[in-house]
N, C-alpha and C positions, 0 to 999 in steps of 0.2 A: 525517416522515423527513428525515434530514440527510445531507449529503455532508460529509466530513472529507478532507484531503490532510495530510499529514506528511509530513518529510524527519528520518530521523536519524545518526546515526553509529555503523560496526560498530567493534565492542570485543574480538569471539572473531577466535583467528588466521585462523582458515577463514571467513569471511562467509560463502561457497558453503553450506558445513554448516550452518551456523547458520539462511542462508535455507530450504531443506529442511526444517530443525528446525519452521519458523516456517510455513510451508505447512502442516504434516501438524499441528500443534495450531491450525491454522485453520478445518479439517474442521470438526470438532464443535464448537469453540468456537463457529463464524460461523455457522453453522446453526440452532443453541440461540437465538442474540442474534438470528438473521432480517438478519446483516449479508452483505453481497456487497460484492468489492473485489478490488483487485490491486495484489501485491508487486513491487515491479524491486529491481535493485540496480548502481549503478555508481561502481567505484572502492571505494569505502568507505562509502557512502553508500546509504540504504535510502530508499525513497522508497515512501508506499503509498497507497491509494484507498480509502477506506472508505464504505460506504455502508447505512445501516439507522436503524430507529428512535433517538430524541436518547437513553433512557437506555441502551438496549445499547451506543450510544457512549463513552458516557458512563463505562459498566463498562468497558470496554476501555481506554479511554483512560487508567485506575484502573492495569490489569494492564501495559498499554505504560510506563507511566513506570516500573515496578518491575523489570522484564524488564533480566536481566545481560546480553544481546545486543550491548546498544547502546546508547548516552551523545546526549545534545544535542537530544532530540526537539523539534522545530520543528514547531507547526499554522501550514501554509500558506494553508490557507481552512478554514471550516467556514461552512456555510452550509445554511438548508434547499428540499428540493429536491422537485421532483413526484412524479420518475421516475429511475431508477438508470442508469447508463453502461452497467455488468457485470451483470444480473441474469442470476439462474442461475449464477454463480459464487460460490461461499461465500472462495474465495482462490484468482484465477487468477496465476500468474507471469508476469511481461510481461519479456521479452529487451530489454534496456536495449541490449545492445549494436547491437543492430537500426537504433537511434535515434541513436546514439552521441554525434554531436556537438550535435544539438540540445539533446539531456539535459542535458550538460554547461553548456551555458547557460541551461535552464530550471535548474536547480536552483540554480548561481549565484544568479540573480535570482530567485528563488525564490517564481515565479508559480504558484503553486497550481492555479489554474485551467487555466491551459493543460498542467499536468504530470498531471490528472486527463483530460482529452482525450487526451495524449498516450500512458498506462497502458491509458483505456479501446479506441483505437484499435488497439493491440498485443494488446492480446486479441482485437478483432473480425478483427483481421488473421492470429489464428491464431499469434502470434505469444508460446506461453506452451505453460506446463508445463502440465499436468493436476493440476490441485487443488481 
């Protein structure tokens, strides 16, 4: 099993919708692949947590680069891991703005690690959509 973090760039006028969009075909998609993770979004910028077996990643990462959403996908870390942040989540939404200014400098610098702490903690904190 591997944990994945990316950050990328929204492209549709409405990011908001497009996140929604990107939630609700995470359902089935992340389920199928046995993936758990969590979406934020701030400013313009998507940032997500992925976590499941190397090739479900792998597939996904396939479908992420081809996805009209969003331009400039950035892998922050990939690395393999024990155990999950978000299990039980197939795709939780994490409230960026909750976070607000830290984000803004985690993504800047674009610590991977700490921005997949910081997704998984806003979930544990209840701090997400239902997805």
């Amino acid at each position: 099993m591997e944990r994945l973090v990316y950050r990328s760039r929204a492209l549709w006028p409405d990011p908001e919708t497009a996140m929604d969009d990107i939630l609700r075909d995470s359902l089935w998609n992340n389920a199928r692949g046995r993936i758990t993770g969590a979406l934020g979004f701030s400013g313009r910028t998507y940032v997500q947590l992925l976590e499941g077996p190397t090739a479900s990643l792998d597939d996904l990462l396939a479908k992420l680069a081809a996805d009209p959403r969003h331009t400039d996908l950035t892998i922050l870390v990939r690395a393999p891991v024990s155990g999950r942040l978000v299990p039980g989540w197939t795709m939780a939404r994490a409230d960026l703005a909750a976070a607000s200014p830290r984000v803004t400098d985690l993504l800047t610098s674009g610590d991977g690690l700490a921005l997949a702490a910081l997704l998984a903690n806003l979930v544990h904190q209840g701090e997400t959509g239902v997805a």
